[in-house]
mmCIF entry with sequence, helices, sheets and N, C-alpha, C, O atoms, coordinates in Angstrom:
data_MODEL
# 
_entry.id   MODEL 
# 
_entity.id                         1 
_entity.type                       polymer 
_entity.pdbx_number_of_molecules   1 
# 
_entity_poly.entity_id                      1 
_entity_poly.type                           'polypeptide(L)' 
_entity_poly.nstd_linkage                   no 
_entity_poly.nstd_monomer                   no 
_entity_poly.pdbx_seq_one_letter_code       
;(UNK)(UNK)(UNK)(UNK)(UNK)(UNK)(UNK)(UNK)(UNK)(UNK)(UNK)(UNK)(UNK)(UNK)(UNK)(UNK)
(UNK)(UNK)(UNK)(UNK)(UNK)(UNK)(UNK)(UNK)(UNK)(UNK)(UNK)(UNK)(UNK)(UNK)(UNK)(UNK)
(UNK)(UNK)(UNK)(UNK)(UNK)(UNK)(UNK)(UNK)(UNK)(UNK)(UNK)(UNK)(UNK)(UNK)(UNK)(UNK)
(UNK)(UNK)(UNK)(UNK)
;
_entity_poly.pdbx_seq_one_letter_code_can   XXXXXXXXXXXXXXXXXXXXXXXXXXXXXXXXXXXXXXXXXXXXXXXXXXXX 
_entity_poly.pdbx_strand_id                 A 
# 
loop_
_entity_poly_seq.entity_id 
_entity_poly_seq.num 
_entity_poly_seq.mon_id 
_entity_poly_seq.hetero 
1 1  UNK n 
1 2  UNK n 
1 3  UNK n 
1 4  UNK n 
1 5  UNK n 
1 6  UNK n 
1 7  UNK n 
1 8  UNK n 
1 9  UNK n 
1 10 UNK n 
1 11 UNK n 
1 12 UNK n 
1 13 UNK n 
1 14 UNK n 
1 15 UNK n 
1 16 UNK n 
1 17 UNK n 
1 18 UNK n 
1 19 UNK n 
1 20 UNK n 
1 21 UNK n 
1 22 UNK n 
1 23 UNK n 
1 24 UNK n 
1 25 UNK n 
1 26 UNK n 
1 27 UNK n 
1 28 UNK n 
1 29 UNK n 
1 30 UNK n 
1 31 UNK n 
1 32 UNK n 
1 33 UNK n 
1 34 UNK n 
1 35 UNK n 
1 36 UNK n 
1 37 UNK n 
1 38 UNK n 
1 39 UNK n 
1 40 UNK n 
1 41 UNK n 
1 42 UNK n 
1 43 UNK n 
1 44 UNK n 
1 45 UNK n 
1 46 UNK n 
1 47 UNK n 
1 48 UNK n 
1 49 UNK n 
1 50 UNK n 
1 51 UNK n 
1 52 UNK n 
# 
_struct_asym.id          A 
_struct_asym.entity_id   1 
# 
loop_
_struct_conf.conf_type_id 
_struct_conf.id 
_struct_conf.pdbx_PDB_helix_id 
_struct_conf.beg_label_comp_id 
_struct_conf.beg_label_asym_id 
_struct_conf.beg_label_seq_id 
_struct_conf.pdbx_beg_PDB_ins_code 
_struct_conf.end_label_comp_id 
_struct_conf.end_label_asym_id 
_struct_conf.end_label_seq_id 
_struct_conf.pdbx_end_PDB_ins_code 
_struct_conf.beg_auth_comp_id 
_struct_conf.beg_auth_asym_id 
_struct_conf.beg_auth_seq_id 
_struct_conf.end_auth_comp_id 
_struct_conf.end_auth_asym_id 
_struct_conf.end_auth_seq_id 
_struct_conf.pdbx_PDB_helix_class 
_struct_conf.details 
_struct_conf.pdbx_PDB_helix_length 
HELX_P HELX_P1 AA1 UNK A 2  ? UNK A 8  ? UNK A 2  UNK A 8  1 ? 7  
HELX_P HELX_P2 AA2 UNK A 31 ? UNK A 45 ? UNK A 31 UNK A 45 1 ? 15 
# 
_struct_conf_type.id          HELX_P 
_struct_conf_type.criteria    ? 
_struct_conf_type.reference   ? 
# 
loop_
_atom_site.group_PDB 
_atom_site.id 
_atom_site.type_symbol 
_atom_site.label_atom_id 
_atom_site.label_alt_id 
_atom_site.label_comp_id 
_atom_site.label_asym_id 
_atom_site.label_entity_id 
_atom_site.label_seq_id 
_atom_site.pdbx_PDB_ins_code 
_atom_site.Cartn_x 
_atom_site.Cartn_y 
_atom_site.Cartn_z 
_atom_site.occupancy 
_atom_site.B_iso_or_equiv 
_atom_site.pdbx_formal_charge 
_atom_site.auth_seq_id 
_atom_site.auth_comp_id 
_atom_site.auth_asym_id 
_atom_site.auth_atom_id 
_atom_site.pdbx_PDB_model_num 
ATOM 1   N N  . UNK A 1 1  ? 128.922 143.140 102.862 1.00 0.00 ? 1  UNK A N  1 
ATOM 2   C CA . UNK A 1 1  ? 128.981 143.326 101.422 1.00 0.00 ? 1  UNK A CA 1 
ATOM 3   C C  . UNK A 1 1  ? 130.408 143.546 100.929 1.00 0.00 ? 1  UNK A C  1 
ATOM 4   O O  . UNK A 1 1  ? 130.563 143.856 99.748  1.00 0.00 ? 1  UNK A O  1 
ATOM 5   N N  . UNK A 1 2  ? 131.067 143.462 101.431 1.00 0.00 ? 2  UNK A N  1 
ATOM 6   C CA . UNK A 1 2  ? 132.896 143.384 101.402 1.00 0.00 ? 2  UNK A CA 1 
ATOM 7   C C  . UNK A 1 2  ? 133.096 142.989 100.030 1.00 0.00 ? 2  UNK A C  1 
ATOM 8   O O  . UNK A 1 2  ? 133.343 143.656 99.026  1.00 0.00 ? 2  UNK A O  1 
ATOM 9   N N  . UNK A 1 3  ? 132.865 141.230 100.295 1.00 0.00 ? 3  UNK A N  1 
ATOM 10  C CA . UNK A 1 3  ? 132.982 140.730 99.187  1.00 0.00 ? 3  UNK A CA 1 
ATOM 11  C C  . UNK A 1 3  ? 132.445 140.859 97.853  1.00 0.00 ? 3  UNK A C  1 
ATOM 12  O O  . UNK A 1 3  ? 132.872 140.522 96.749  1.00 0.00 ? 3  UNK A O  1 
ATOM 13  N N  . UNK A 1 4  ? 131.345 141.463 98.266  1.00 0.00 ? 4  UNK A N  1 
ATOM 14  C CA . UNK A 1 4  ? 130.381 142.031 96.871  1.00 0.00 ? 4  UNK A CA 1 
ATOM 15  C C  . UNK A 1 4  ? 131.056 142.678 96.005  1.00 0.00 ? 4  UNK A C  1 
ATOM 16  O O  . UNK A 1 4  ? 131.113 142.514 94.786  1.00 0.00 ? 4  UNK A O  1 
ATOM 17  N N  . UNK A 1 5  ? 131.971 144.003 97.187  1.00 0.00 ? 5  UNK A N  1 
ATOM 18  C CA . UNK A 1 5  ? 132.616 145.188 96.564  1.00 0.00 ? 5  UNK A CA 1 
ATOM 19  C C  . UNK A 1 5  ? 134.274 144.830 95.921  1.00 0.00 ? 5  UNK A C  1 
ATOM 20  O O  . UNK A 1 5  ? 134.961 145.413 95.082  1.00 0.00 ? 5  UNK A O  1 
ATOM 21  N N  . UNK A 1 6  ? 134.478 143.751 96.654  1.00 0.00 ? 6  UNK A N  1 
ATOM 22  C CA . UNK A 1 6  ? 135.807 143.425 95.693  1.00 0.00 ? 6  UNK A CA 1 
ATOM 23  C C  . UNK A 1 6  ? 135.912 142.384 94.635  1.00 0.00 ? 6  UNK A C  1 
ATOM 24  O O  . UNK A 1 6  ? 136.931 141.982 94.075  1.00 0.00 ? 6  UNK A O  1 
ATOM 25  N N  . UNK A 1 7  ? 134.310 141.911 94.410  1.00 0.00 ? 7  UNK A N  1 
ATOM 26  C CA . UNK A 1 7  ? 134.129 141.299 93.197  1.00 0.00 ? 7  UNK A CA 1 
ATOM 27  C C  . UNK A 1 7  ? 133.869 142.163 92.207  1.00 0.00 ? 7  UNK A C  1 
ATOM 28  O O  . UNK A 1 7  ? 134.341 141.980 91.085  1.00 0.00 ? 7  UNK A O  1 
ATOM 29  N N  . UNK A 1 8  ? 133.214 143.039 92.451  1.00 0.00 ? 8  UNK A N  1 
ATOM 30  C CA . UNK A 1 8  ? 132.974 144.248 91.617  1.00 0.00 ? 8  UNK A CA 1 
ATOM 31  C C  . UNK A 1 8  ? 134.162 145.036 91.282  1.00 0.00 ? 8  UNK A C  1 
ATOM 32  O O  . UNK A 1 8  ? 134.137 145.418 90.112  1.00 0.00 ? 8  UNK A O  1 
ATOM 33  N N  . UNK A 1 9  ? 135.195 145.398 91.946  1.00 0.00 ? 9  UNK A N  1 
ATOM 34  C CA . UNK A 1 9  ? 136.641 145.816 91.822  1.00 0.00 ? 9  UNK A CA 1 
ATOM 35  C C  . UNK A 1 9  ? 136.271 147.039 91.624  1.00 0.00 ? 9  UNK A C  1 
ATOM 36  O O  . UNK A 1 9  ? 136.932 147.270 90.611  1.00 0.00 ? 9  UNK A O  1 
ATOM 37  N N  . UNK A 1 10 ? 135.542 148.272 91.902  1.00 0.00 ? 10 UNK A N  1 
ATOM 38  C CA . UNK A 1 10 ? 135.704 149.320 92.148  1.00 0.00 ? 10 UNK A CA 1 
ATOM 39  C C  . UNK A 1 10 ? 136.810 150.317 93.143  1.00 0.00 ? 10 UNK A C  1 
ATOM 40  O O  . UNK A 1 10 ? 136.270 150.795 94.141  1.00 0.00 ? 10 UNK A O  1 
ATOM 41  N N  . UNK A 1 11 ? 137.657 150.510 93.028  1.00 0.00 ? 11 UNK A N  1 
ATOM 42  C CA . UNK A 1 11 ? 138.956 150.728 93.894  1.00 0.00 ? 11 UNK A CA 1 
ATOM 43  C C  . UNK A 1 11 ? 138.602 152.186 94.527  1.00 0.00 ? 11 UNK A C  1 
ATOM 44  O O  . UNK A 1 11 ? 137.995 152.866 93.700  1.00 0.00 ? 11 UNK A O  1 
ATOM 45  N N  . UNK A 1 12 ? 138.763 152.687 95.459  1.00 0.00 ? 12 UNK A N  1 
ATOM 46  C CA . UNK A 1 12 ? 138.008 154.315 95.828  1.00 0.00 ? 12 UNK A CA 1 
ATOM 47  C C  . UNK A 1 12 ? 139.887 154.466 96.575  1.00 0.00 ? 12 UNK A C  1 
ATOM 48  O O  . UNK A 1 12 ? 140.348 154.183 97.681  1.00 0.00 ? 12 UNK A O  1 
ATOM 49  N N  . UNK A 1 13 ? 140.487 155.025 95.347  1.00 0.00 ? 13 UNK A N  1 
ATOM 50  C CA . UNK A 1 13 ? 141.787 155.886 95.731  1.00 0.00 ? 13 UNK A CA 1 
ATOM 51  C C  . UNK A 1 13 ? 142.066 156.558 97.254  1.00 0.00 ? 13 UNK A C  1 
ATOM 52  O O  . UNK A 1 13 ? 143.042 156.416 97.991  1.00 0.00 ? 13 UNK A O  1 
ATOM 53  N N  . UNK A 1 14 ? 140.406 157.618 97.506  1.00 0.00 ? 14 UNK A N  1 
ATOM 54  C CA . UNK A 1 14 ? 140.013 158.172 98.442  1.00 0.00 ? 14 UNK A CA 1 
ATOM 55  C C  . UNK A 1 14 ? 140.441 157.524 99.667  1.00 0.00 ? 14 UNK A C  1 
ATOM 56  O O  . UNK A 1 14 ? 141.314 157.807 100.488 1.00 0.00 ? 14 UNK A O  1 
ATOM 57  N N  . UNK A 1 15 ? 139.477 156.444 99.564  1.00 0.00 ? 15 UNK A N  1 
ATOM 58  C CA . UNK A 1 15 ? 139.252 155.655 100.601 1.00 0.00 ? 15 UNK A CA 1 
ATOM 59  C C  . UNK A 1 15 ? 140.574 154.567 100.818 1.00 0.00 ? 15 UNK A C  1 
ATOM 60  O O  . UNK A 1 15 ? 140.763 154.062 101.925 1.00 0.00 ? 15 UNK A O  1 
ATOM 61  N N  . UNK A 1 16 ? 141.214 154.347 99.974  1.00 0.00 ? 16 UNK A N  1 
ATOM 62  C CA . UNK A 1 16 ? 142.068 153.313 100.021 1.00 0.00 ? 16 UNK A CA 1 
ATOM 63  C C  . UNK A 1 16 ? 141.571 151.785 100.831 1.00 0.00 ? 16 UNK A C  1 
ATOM 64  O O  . UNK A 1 16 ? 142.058 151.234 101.818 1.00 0.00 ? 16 UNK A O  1 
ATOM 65  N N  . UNK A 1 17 ? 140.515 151.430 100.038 1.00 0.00 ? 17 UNK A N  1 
ATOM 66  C CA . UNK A 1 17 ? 139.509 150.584 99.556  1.00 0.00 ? 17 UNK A CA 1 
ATOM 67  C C  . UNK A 1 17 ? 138.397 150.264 98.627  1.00 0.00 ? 17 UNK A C  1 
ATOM 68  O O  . UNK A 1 17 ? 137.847 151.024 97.831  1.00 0.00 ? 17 UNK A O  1 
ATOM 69  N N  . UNK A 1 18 ? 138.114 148.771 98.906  1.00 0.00 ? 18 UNK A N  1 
ATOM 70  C CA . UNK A 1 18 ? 136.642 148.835 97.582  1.00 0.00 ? 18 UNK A CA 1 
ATOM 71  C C  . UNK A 1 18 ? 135.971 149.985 98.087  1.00 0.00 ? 18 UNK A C  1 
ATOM 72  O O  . UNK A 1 18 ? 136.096 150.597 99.147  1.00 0.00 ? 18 UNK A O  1 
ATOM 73  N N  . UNK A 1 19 ? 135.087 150.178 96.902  1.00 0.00 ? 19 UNK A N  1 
ATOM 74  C CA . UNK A 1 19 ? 133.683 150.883 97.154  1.00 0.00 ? 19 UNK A CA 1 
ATOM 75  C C  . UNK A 1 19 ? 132.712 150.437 97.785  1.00 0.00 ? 19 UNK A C  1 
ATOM 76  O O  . UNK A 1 19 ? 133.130 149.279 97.759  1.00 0.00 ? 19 UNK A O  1 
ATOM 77  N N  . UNK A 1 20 ? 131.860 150.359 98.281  1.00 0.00 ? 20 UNK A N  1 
ATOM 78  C CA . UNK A 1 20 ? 131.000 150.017 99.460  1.00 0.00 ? 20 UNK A CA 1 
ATOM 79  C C  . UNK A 1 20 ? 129.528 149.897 97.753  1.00 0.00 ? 20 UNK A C  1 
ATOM 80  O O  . UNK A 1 20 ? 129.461 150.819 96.940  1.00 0.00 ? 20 UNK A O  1 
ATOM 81  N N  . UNK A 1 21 ? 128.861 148.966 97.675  1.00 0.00 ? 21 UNK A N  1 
ATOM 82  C CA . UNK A 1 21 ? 127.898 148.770 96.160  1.00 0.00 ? 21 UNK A CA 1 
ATOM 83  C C  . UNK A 1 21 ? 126.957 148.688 97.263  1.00 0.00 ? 21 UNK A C  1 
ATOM 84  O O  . UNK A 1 21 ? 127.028 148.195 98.388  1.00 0.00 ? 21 UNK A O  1 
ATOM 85  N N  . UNK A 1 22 ? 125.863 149.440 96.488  1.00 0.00 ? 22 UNK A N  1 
ATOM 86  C CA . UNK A 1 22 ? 124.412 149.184 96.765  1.00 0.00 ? 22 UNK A CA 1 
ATOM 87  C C  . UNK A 1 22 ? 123.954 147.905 96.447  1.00 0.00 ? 22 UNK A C  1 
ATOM 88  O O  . UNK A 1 22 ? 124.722 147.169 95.829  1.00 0.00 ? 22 UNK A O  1 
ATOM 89  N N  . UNK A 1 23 ? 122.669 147.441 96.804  1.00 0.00 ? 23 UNK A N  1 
ATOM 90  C CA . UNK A 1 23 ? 122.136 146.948 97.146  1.00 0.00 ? 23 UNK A CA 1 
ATOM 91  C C  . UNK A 1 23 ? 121.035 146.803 95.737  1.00 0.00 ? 23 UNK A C  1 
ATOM 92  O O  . UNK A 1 23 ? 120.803 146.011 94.823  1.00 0.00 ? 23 UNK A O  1 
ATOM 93  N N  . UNK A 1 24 ? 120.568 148.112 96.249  1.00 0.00 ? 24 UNK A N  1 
ATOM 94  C CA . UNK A 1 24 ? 119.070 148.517 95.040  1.00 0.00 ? 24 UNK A CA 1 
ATOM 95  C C  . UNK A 1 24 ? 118.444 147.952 95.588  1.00 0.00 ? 24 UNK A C  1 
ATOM 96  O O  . UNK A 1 24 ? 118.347 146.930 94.908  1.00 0.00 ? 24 UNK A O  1 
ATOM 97  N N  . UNK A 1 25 ? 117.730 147.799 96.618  1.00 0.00 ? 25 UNK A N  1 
ATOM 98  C CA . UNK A 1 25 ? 116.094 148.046 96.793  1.00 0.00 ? 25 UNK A CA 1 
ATOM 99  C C  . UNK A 1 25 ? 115.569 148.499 98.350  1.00 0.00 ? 25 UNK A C  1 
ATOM 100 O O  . UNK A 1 25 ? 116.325 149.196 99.027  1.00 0.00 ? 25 UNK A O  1 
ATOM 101 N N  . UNK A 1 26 ? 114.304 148.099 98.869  1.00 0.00 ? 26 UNK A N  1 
ATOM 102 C CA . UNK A 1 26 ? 114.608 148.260 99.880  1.00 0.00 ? 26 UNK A CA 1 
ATOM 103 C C  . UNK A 1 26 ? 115.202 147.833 101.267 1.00 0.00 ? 26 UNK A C  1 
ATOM 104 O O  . UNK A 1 26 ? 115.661 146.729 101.561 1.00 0.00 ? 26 UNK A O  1 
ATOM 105 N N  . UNK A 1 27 ? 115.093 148.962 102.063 1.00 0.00 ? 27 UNK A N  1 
ATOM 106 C CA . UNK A 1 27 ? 116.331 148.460 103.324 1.00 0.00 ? 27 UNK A CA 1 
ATOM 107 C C  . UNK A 1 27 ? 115.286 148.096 104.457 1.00 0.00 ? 27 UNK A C  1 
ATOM 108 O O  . UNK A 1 27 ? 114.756 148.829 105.292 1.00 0.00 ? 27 UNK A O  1 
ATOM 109 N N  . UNK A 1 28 ? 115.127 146.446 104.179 1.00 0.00 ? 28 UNK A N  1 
ATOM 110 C CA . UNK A 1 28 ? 114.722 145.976 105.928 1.00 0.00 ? 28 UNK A CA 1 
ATOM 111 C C  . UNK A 1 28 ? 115.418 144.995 105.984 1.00 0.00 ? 28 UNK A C  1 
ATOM 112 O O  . UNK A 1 28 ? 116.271 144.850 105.109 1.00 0.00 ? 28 UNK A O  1 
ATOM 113 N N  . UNK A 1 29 ? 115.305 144.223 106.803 1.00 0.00 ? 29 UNK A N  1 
ATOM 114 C CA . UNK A 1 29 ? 115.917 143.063 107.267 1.00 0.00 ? 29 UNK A CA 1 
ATOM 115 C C  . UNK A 1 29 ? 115.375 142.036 106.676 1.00 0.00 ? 29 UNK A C  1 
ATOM 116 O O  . UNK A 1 29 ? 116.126 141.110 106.982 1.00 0.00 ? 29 UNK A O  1 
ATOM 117 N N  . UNK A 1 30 ? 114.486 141.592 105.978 1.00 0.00 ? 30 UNK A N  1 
ATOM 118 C CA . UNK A 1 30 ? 114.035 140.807 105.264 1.00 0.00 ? 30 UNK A CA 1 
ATOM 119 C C  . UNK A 1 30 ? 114.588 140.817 103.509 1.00 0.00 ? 30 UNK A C  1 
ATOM 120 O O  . UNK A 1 30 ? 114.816 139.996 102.620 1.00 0.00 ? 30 UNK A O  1 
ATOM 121 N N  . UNK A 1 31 ? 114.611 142.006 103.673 1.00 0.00 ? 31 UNK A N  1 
ATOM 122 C CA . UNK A 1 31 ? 114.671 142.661 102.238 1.00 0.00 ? 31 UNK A CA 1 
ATOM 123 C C  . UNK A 1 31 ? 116.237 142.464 101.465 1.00 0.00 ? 31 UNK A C  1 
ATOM 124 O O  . UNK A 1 31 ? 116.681 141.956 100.435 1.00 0.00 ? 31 UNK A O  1 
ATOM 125 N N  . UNK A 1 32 ? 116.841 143.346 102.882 1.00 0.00 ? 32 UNK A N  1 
ATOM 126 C CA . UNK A 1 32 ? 118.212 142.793 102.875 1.00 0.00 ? 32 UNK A CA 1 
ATOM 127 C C  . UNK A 1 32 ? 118.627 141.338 102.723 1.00 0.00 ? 32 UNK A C  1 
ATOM 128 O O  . UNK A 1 32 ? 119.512 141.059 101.914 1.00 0.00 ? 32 UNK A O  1 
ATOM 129 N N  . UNK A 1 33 ? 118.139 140.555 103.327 1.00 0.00 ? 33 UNK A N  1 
ATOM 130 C CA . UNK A 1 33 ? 118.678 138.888 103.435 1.00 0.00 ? 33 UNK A CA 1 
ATOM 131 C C  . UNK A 1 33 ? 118.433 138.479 102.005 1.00 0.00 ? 33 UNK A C  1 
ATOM 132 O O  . UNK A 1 33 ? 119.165 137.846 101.244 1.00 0.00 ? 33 UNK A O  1 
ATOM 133 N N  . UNK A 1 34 ? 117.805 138.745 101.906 1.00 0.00 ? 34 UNK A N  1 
ATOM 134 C CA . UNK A 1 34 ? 117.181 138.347 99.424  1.00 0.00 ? 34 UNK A CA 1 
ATOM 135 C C  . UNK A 1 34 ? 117.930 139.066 99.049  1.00 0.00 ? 34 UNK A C  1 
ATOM 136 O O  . UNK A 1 34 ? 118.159 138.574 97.944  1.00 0.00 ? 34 UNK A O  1 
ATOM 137 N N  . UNK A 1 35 ? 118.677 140.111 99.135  1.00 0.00 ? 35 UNK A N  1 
ATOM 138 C CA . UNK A 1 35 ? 118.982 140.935 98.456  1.00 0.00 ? 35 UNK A CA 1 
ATOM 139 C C  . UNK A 1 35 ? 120.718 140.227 98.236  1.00 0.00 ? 35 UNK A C  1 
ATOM 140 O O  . UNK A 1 35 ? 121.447 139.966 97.279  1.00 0.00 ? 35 UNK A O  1 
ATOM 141 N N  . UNK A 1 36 ? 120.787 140.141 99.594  1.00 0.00 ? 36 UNK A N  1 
ATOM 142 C CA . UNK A 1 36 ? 122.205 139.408 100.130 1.00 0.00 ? 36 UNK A CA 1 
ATOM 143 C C  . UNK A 1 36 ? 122.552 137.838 99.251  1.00 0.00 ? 36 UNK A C  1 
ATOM 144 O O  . UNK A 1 36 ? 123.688 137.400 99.065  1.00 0.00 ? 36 UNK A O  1 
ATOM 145 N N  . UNK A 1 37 ? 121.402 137.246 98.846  1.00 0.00 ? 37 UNK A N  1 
ATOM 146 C CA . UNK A 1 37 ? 121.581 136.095 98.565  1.00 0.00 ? 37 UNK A CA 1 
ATOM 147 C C  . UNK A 1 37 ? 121.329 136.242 97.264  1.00 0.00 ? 37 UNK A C  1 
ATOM 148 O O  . UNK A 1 37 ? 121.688 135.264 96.608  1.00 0.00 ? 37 UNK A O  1 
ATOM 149 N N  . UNK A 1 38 ? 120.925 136.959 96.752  1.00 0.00 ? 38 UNK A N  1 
ATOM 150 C CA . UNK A 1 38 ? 120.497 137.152 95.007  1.00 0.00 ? 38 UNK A CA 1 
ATOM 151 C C  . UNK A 1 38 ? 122.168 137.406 94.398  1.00 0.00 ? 38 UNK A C  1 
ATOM 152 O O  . UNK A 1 38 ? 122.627 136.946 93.352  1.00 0.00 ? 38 UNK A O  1 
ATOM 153 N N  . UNK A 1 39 ? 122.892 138.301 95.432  1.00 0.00 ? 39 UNK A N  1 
ATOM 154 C CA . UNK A 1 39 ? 124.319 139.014 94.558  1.00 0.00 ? 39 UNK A CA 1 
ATOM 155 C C  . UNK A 1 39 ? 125.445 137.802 95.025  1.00 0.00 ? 39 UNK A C  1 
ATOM 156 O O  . UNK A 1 39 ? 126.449 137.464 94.398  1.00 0.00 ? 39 UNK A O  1 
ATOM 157 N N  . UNK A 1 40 ? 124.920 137.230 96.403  1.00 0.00 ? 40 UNK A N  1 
ATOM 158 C CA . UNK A 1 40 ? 126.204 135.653 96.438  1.00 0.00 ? 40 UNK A CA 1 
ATOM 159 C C  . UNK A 1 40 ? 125.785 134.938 95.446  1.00 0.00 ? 40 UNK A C  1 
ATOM 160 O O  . UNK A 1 40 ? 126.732 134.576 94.749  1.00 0.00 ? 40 UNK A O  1 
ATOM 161 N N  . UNK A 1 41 ? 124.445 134.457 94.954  1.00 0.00 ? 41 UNK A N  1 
ATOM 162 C CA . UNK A 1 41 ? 124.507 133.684 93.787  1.00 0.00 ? 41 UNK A CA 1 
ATOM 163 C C  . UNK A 1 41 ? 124.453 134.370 92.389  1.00 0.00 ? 41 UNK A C  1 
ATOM 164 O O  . UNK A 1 41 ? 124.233 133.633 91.428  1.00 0.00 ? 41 UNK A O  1 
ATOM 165 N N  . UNK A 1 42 ? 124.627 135.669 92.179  1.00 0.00 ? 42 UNK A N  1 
ATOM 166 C CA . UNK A 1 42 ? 125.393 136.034 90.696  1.00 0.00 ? 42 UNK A CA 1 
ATOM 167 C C  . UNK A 1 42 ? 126.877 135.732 91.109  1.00 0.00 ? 42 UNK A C  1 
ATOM 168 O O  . UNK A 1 42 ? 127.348 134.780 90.486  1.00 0.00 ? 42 UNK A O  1 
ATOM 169 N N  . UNK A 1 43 ? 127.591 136.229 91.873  1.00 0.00 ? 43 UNK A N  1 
ATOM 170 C CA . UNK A 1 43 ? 128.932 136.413 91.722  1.00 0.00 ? 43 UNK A CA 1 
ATOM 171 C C  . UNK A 1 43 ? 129.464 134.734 91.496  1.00 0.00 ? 43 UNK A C  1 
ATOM 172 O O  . UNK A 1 43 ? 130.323 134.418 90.672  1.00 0.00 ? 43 UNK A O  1 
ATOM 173 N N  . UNK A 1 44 ? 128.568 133.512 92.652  1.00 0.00 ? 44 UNK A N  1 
ATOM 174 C CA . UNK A 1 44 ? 128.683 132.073 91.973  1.00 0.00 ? 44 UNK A CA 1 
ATOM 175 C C  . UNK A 1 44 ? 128.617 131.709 90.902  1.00 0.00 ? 44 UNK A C  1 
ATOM 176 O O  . UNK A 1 44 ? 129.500 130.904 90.605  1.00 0.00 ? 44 UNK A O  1 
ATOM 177 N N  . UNK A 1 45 ? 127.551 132.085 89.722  1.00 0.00 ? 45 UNK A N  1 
ATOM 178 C CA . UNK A 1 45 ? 127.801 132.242 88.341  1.00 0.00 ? 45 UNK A CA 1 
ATOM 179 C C  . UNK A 1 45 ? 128.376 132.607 87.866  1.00 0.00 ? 45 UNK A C  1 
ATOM 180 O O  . UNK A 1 45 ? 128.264 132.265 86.689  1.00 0.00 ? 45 UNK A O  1 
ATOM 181 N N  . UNK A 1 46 ? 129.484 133.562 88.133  1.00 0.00 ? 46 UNK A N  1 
ATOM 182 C CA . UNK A 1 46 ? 130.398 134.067 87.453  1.00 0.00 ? 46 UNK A CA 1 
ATOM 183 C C  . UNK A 1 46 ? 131.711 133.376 87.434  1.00 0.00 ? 46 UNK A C  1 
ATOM 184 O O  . UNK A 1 46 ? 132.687 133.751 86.784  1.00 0.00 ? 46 UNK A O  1 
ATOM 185 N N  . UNK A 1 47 ? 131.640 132.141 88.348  1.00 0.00 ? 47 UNK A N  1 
ATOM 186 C CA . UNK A 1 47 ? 132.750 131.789 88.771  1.00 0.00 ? 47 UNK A CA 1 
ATOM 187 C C  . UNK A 1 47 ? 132.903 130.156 87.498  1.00 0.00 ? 47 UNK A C  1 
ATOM 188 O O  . UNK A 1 47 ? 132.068 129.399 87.003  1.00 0.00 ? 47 UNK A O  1 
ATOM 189 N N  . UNK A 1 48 ? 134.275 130.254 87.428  1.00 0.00 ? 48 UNK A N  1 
ATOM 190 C CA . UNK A 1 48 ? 134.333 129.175 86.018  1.00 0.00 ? 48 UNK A CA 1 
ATOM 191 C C  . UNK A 1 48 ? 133.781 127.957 86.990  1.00 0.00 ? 48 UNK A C  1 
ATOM 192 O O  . UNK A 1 48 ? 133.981 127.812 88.196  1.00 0.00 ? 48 UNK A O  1 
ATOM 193 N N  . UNK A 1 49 ? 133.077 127.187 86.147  1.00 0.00 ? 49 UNK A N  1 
ATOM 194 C CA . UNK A 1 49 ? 132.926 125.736 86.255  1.00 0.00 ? 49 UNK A CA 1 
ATOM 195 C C  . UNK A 1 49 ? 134.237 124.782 86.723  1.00 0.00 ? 49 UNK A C  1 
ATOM 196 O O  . UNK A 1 49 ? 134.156 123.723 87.345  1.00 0.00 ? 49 UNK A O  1 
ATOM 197 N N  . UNK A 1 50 ? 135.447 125.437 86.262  1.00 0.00 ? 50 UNK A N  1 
ATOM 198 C CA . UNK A 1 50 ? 136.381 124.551 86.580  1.00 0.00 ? 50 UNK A CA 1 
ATOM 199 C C  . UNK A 1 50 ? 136.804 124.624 88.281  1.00 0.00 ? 50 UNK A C  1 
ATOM 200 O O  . UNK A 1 50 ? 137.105 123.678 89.009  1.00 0.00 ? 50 UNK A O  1 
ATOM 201 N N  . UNK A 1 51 ? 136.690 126.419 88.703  1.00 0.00 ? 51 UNK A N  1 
ATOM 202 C CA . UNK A 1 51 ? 137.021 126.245 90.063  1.00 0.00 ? 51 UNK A CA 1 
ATOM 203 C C  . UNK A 1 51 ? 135.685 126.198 90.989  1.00 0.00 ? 51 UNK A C  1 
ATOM 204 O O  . UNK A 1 51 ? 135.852 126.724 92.089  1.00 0.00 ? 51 UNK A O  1 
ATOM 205 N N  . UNK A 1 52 ? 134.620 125.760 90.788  1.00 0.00 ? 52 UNK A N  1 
ATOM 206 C CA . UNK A 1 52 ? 133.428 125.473 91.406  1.00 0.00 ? 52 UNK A CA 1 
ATOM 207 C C  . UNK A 1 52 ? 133.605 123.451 92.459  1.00 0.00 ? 52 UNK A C  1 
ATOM 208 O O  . UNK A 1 52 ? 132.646 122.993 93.081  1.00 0.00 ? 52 UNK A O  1 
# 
């Protein structure tokens, strides 16, 4: 979720890194893999048409 967290740009001073973003829902391995693929294809929408 790396990339999740530096699309999101939450900066943790603390940590001297992104923030680590939830997920929101539940945690299995199934659950996770949808979950994983629902936030790669928002962050693809977000991305301009021109650099697609």
């Amino acid at each position: 979720m790396a990339p999740y967290a530096v699309w999101r740009g939450l900066w943790s001073v603390k940590r001297g890194t992104y923030r680590n973003q939830p997920l929101c829902g539940p945690h299995d391995a199934v659950a996770d893999c949808k979950l994983l693929l629902a936030k790669l294809e928002q962050m693809a929408q977000a991305v301009p048409a021109a650099r697609r």
